[in-house]
Each structure stands twice: as C-alpha cells, then as structure tokens.
C-alpha positions as CSV (number, residue, x, y, z in Angstrom):
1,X,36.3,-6.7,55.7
2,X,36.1,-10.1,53.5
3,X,32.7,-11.4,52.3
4,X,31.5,-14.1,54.2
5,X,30.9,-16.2,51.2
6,X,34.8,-15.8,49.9
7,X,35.4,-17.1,54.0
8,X,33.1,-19.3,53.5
9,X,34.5,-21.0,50.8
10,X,38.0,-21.3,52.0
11,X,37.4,-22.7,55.2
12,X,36.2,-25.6,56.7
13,X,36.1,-27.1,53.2
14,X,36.5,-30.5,53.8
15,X,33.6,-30.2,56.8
16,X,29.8,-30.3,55.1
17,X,27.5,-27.3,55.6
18,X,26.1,-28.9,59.2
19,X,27.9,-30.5,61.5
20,X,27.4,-32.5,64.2
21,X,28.6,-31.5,68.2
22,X,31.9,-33.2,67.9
23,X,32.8,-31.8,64.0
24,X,31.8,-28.5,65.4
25,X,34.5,-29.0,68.7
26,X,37.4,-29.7,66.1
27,X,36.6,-26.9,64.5
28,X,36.8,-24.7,67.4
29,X,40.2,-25.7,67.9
30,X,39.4,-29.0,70.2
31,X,37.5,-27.4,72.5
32,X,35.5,-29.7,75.3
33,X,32.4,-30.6,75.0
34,X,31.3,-28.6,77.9
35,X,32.2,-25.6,76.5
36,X,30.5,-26.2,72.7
37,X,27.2,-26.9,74.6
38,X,27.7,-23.9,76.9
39,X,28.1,-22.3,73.4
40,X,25.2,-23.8,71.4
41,X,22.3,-23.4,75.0
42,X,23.7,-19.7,74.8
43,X,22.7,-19.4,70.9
44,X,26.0,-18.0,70.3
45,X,26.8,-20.3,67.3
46,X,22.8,-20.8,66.1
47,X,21.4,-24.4,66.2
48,X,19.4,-26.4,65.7
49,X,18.1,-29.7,67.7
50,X,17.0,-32.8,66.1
51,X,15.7,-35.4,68.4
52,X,18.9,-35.3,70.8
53,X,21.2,-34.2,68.6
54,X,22.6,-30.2,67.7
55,X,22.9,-29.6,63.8
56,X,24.7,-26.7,63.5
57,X,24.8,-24.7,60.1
58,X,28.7,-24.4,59.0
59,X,27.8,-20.6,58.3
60,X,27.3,-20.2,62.1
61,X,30.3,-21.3,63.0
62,X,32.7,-19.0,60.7
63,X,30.4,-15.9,62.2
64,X,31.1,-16.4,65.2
65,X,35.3,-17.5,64.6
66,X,34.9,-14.1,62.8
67,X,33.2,-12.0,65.4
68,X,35.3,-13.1,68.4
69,X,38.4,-12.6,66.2
C-alpha cells in the first residue's frame, strides 16, 4: 500500500491542508451538505469546530477516500 505522505502529496494539491465544509463537499465528489455533516458529527473525517464553523485537516479526508476505497 502507498504511503500516505506520497498520496498526500499528489492529491488535493491545489486545496490547502484545512478546508472549509463546502471545499471538503467538492472534494468528496459534490456530495450534499447533509451528508458531509452527517460525516463530520459521526467523526468519520476528524474535525474540528471553530465558532460555527468545521475545519477539517486535508489529511483526514484522504484517510478516509482511502479506507472506504
């Protein structure tokens, strides 16, 4: 299995390394907004919440494209 830093590198490049609710929903492919905060309440892609915002860590989000691959 590839290194999660070689991954990490190559995708999501042009996103920074946390993302917002609605950068996080592109990269999942468009998926609705019910269904990314479903996802972040869960703690299946770790968070974190500032004021009423999620800030999610771009490393979260490849582990968990690679896990439910």
């Amino acid at each position: 299995m590839r290194n999660i830093e070689n991954i990490y590198n190559v995708m999501f490049h042009d996103y920074p390394d946390i993302v917002n609710l609605k950068q996080m929903m592109e990269m999942l492919g468009g998926i609705s907004s019910t269904l990314a905060y479903k996802i972040l309440k869960s703690n299946t892609v770790g968070s974190i919440k500032v004021g009423r915002e999620y800030k999610i860590p771009k490393v979260n989000i490849i582990s968990y494209i690679i896990a439910n691959n």
